[in-house]
C-alpha positions in Angstrom: 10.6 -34.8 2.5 11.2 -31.3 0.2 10.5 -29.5 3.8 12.9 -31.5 5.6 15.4 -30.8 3.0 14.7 -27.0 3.7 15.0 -26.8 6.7 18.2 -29.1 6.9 19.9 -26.7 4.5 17.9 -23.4 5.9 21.0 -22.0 8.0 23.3 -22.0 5.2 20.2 -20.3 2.8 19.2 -17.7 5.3 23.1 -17.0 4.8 22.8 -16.4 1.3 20.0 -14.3 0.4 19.8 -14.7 -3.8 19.6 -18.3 -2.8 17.2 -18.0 -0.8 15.0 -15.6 -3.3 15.8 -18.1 -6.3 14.2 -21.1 -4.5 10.6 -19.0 -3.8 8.9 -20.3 -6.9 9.9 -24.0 -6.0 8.9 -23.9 -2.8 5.1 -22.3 -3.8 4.8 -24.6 -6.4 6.0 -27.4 -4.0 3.1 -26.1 -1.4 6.2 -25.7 0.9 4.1 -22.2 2.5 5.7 -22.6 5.7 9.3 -22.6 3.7 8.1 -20.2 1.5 7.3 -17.8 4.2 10.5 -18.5 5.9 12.6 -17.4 2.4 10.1 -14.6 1.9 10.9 -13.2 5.3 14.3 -12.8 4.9 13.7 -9.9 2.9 12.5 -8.1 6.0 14.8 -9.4 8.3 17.9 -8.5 5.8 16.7 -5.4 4.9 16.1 -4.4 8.9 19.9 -5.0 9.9 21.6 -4.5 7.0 19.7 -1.6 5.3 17.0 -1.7 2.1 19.9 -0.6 -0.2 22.6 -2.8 0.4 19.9 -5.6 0.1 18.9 -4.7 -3.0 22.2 -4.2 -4.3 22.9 -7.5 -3.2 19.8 -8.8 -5.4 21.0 -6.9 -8.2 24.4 -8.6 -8.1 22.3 -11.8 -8.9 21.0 -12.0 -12.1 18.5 -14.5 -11.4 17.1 -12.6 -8.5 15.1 -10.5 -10.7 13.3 -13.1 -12.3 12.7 -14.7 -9.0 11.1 -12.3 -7.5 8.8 -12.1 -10.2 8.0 -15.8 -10.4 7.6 -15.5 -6.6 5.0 -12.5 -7.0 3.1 -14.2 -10.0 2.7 -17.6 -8.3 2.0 -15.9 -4.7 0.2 -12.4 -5.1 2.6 -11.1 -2.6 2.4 -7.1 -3.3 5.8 -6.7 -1.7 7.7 -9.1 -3.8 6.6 -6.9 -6.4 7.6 -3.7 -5.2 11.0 -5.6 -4.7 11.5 -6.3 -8.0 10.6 -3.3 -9.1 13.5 -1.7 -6.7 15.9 -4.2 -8.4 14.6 -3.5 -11.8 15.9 0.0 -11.2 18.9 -1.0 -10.1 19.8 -2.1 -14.2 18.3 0.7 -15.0 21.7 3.5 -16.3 20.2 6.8 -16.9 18.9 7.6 -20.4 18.5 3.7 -21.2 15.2 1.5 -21.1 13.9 -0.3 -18.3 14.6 -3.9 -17.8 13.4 -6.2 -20.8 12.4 -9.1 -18.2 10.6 -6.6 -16.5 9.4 -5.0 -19.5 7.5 -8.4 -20.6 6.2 -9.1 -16.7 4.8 -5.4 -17.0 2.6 -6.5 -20.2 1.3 -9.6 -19.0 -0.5 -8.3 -16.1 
């Protein structure tokens, strides 16, 4: 039923890419792999015709996006989703000031 629902409501999500990003941890933890591949994808696909920067900018401009992506890469092992948030991380990041505190505490956990 949770995969029907995602895929009912998948063209308006893949339109929406924080969305998409905020629902990866619910769909792993939902052993939704096939949905969670679809959401994890758009990364690529976004970042091919749009450009890595303006996707992460787009990321940063969501606040929960960083956190997501962290879930997302502590639930799923994905390397990638990790190198993502470490992208957006930087994004926060002004010159002269500390890094993230979200990111600060995923860093030590590890």
């Amino acid at each position: 039923m949770a995969a029907e629902a995602w895929r009912s409501i998948g063209s308006s999500v893949r339109g929406n890419l924080p969305q998409a990003i905020a629902s990866l941890g619910t769909l792993w933890l939902m052993d939704l792999r096939v949905e969670f591949d679809d959401a994890r994808h758009l990364l690529d696909i976004e970042s091919g015709l749009y450009g890595r920067k303006k996707v992460l900018r787009q990321l940063a401009e969501s606040e929960e996006s960083l956190g997501a992506l962290l879930s997302a890469y502590a639930l799923s092992g994905d390397e990638q989703l990790l190198g993502w948030a470490k992208e957006v991380a930087a994004l926060y990041e002004a010159p002269g000031k500390k890094k993230n505190q979200i990111f600060l505490k995923f860093e030590k956990t590890k």
